[in-house]
C-alpha positions as CSV (number, residue, x, y, z in Angstrom):
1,X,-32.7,-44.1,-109.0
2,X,-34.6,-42.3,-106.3
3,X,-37.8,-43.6,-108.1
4,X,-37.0,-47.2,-108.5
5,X,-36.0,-46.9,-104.4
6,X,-39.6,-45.3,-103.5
7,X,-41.0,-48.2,-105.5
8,X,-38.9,-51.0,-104.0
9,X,-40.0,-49.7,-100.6
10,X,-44.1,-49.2,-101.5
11,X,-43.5,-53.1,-102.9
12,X,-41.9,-54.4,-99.2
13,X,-44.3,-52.7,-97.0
14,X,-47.3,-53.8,-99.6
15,X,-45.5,-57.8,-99.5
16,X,-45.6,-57.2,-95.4
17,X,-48.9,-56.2,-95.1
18,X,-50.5,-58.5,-97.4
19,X,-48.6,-61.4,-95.8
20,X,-49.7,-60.7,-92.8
21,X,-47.1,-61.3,-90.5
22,X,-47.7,-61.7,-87.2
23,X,-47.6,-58.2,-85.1
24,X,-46.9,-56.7,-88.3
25,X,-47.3,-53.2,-87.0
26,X,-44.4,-54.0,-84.3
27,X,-40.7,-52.4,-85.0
28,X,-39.5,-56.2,-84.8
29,X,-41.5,-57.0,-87.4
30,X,-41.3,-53.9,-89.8
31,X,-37.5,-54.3,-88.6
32,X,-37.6,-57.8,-90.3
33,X,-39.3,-57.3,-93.2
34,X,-37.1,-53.9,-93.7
35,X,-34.1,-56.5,-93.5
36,X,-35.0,-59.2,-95.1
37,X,-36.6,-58.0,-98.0
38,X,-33.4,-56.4,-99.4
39,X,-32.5,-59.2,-101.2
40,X,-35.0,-61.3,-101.2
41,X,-39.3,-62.3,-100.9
42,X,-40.4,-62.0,-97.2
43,X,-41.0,-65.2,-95.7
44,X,-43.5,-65.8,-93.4
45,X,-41.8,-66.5,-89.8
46,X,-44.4,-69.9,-89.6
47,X,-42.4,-70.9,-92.6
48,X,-40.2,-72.4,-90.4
49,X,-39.8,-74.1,-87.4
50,X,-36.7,-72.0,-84.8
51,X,-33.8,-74.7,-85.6
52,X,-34.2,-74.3,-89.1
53,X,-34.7,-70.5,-88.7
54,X,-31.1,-70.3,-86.7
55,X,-29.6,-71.9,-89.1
56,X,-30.9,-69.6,-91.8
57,X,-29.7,-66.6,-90.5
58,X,-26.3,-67.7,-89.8
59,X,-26.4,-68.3,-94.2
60,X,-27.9,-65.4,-94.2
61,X,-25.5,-63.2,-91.9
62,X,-22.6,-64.8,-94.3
63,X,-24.4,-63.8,-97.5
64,X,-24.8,-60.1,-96.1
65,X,-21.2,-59.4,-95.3
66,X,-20.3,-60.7,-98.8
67,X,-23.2,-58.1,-100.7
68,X,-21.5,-55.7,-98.6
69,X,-24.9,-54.9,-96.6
70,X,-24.0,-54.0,-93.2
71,X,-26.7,-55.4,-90.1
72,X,-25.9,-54.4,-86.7
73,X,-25.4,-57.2,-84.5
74,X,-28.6,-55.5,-81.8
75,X,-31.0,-55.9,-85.6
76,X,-29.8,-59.5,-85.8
77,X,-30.7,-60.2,-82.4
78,X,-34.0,-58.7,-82.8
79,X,-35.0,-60.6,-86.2
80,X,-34.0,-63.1,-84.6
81,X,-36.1,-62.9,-81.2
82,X,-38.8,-62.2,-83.9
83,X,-39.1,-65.5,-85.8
84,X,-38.2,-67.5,-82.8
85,X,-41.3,-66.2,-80.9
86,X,-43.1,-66.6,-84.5
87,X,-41.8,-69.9,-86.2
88,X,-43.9,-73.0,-86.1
């Protein structure tokens, strides 16, 4: 188990840095891709444009509580501040 974690993690912070998101050495964005490659591909913030990206994470907060993975509200906030000073 502890193996297929290590390599989960090497795969995240490999997707991060070879998407190349912006200020990708910044703990916003290793806090978002930490986040939001738990259950899925990193997407790049410029995916996006902000309305879109609200409503995202409010599907996104929902689909957390039900998997039972717990975000603090303060890491919410900041992935949030994240793609909104990143979208397109």
């Amino acid at each position: 188990m502890r193996k297929v974690l290590a390599i989960m993690c090497i795969l995240a912070v490999g997707t991060a840095a070879a998407m190349e998101i912006p200020e990708a050495d910044s703990p916003d964005a290793k806090l978002f891709a930490a986040r939001c490659s738990i259950c899925h591909a990193l997407p790049h913030p410029k995916r996006l444009d902000w309305p879109h990206w609200r409503h995202i994470l409010k599907l996104m907060h929902r689909r957390a509580k039900e998997r039972g993975v717990n975000i603090p509200p303060e890491e919410w906030r900041r992935i949030a501040a994240y793609l909104k000073r990143h979208a397109r």
